[in-house]
C-alpha positions as CSV (number, residue, x, y, z in Angstrom):
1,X,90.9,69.1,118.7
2,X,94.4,69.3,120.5
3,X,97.2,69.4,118.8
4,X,99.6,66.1,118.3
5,X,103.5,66.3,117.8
6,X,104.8,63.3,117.0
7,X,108.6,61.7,117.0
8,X,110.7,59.2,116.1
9,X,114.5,58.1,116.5
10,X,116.4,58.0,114.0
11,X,116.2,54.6,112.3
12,X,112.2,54.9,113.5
13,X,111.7,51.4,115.2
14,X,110.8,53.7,118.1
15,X,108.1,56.6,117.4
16,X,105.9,58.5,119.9
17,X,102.8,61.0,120.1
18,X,102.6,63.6,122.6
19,X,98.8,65.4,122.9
20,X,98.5,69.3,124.0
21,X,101.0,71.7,124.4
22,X,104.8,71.4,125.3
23,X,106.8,72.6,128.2
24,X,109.5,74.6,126.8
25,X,113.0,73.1,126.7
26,X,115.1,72.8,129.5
27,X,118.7,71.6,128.8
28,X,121.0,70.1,131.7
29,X,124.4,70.0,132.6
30,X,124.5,67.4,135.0
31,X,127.4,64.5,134.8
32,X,124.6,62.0,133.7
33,X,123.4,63.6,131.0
34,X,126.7,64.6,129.6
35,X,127.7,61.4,129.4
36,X,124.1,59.9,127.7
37,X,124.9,62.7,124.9
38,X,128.3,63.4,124.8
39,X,127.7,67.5,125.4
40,X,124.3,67.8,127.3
41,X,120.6,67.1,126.7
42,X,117.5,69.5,126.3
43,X,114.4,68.2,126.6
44,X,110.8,68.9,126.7
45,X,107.8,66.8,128.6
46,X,104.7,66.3,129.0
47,X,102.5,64.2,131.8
48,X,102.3,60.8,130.8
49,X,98.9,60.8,130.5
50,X,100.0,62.9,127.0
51,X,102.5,60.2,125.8
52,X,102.0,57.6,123.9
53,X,104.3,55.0,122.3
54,X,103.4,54.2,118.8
55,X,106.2,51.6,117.8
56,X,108.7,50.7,120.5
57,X,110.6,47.4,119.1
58,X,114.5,48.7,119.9
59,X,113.0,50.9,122.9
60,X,115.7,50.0,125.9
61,X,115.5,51.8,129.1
62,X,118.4,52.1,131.9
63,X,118.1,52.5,135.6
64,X,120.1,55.2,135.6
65,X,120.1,56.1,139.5
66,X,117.8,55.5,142.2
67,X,114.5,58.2,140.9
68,X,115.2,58.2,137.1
69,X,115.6,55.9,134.1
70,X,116.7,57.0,130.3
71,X,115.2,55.5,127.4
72,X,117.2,55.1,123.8
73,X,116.7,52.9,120.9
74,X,119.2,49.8,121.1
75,X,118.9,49.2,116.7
76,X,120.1,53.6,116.3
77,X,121.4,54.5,119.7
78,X,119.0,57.8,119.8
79,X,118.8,59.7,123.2
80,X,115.0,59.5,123.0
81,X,113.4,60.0,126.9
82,X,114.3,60.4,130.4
83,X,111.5,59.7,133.6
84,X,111.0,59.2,137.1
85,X,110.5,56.3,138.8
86,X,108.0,58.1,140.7
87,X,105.6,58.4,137.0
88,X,105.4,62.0,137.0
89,X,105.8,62.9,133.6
90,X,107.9,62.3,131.1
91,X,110.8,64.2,129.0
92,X,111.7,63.4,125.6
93,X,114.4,64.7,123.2
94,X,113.2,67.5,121.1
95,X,115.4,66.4,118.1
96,X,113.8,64.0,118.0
97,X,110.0,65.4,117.4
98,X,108.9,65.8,113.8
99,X,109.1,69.7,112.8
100,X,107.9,72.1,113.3
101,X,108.0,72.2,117.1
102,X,107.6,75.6,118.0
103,X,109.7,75.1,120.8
104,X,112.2,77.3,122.4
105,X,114.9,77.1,125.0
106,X,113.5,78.6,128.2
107,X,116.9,78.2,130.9
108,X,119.6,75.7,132.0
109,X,119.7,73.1,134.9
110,X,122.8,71.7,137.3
111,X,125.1,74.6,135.3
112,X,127.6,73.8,138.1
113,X,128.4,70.3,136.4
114,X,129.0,72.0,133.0
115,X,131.6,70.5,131.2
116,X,134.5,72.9,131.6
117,X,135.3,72.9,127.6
118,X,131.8,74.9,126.8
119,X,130.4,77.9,128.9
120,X,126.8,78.6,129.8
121,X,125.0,81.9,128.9
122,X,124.4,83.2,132.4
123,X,121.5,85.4,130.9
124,X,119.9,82.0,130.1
125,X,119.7,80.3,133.6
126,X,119.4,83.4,135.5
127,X,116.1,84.6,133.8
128,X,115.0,81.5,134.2
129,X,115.7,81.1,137.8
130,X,117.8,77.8,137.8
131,X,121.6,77.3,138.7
């Protein structure tokens, strides 16, 4: 049997499986995500295929540009998920999964768009081949 993770926000009138293994997280800098979370988001994904939506009643999602839309839970506010238009894959908050995870952060994305009051580790995003 594969293993499940599951995950809710944080009222839980949105929960979620995920089947197999996760990507390890990736957190980003860039102006959108900032400004979702406040400081920046990390996430995980899986293919969609993986994901499934077990209760979804405050799930909201916003167009957020012209490839991507964010999903967050109107009733909490949670951050929950981010994905393409194009439906390949999709990301999800790992806050929100139910421990343990057994996740670890493997590099940063769109460093360049940091906020300036917070500094990436350059060991981070260099071993991990983004900038």
């Amino acid at each position: 049997m594969s293993e499940i993770h599951t995950g809710a926000c944080l009222c839980g009138a949105v929960r979620y499986a995920v089947e197999g293994p996760l990507r390890p997280v990736v957190v980003c800098h860039c102006s959108q995500c900032r400004r979702q979370t406040g400081h920046y988001l990390a996430a995980t994904s899986v293919p969609p295929e993986r994901f499934s939506l077990q209760k979804d009643e405050s799930l909201r999602w916003y167009r957020a540009s012209d490839t991507a839309e964010r999903g967050f839970c109107s009733a909490c506010g949670s951050v929950m998920f981010w994905r393409p238009l194009s439906g390949h894959g999709i990301s999800f908050t790992p806050g929100t999964l139910d421990a343990p995870t057994g996740l670890a952060i493997e590099g940063h994305i769109f460093c360049a768009d940091k906020g300036d009051y917070y500094d990436v580790p350059r060991e981070g995003y260099q071993r991990a081949g983004w900038g």
